[in-house]
C-alpha positions, -999 to 999 in steps of 0.1 A, spaced: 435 -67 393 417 -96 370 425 -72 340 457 -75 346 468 -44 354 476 -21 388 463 7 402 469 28 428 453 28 458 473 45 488 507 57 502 515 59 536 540 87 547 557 97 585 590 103 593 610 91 621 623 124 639 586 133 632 576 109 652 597 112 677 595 146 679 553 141 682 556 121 709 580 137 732 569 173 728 541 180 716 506 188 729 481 155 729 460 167 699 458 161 669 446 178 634 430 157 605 419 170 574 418 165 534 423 183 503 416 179 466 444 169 445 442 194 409 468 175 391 457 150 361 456 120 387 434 139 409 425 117 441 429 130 479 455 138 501 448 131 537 471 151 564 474 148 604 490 181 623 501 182 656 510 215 677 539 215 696 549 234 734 542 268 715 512 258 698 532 260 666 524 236 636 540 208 636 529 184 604 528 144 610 516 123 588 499 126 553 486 99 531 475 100 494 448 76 484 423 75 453 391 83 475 383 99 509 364 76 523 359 59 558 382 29 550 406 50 539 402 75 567 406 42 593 437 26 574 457 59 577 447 65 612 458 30 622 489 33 609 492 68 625 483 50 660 509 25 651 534 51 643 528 72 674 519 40 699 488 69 702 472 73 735 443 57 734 420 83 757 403 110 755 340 162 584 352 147 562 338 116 543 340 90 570 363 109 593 341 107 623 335 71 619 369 54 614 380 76 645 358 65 664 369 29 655 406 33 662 401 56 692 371 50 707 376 65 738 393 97 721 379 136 727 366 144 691 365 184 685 347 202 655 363 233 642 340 259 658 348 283 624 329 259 602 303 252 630 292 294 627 295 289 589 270 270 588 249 288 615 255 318 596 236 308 569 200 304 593 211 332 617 232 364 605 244 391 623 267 408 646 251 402 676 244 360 666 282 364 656 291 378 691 268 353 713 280 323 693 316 333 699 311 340 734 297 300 740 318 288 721 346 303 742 329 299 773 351 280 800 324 270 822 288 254 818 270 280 839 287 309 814 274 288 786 243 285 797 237 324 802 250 331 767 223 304 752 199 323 771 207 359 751 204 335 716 172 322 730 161 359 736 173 364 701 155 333 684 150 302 700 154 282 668 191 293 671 196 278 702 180 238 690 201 247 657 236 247 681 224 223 706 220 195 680 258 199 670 273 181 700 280 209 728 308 187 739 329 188 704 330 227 699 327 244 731 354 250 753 331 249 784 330 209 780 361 207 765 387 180 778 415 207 784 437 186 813 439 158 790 452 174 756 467 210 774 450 224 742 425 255 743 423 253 703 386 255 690 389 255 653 415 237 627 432 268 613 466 249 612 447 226 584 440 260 562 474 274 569 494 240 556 469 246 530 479 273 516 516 263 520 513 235 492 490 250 473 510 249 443 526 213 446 483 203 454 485 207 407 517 187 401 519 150 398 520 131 430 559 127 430 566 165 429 539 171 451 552 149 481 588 158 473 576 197 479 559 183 514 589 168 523 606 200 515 590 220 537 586 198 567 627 194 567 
């Protein structure tokens, strides 16, 4: 920089049997989310998941980089697309956008467990809990439709809150399943890799990607 001195910005990180095994056996979906970093450099690491022929985890890419943001978000998925020679078909900070950039003609999903989080908070409940659960697992319009109607009985407020979240990005019924061969509706494998590196998340960044690389061998 003109001070004289460097700084990081971002590291880049796939393997190559990872990406071989991605392409050749694996479902056509894939995971992206990011996570705090505790340790005194702090910054973001931003991970990609894929599920293989047993919907088993089966962990990509992951990038560290100073800042989540949308450039960020677009330079990792580049070089994830570049890494993968991605098909090119069918919330984080700037997630959304920069996917939209490199695969604009991609199916984009919302993890239906934060989608009821935040309805939750308007419309509590068991029986909001059951209905939104139902249409959210719904695997055909007409069935969605009938379950909107029981919200609508309900309070129709819930049904304009859930219609203004995209129906097509976390509802099975207009889900593109014959393109991906995935059913998934939420990003558990995210919170389960979570929890999984946990502990490296508060050592420097060396040990912490040396204990990522541990566990996907």
């Amino acid at each position: 920089m003109s001070d004289g001195k460097n700084y990081f910005s971002k590291m880049y990180i796939c393997f190559a049997l990872v990406k071989e095994g991605m392409r050749g056996g694996c479902r056509r979906i894939i995971n992206l989310d990011g996570y705090f970093l505790k340790s005194f450099c702090q910054g973001e690491l931003l991970c990609t998941f894929g599920r293989d022929a047993n919907n088993g985890i089966f962990p990509i890419a992951w990038e560290v980089v100073y800042v989540e943001n949308k450039d960020n978000w677009k330079w990792f998925i580049e070089t994830l697309s570049k890494d993968l020679k991605c098909w090119n078909e069918g919330q984080s900070l700037g997630l959304v956008e920069a996917v939209k950039e490199v695969f604009p003609a991609a199916e984009h999903r919302q993890c239906a467990r934060h989608i009821y989080a935040n309805f939750r908070k308007r419309f509590s409940g068991a029986k909001f809990e059951n209905l939104f659960w139902k249409a959210n697992k719904a695997t055909t319009e007409a069935h969605f439709n009938r379950v909107m109607k029981d919200i609508e009985k309900l309070n129709p407020a819930a049904v304009v809150h859930l219609m203004d979240r995209d129906l097509k990005t976390w509802s099975l019924a207009f889900f593109r399943v014959h393109n991906s061969s995935c059913e998934s509706v939420e990003n558990g494998f995210s919170e389960s890799f979570n929890s999984v590196i946990l502990d490296a998340w508060k050592k420097p960044i060396i040990s912490m990607l040396e204990g990522i690389r541990i566990y996907v061998m």
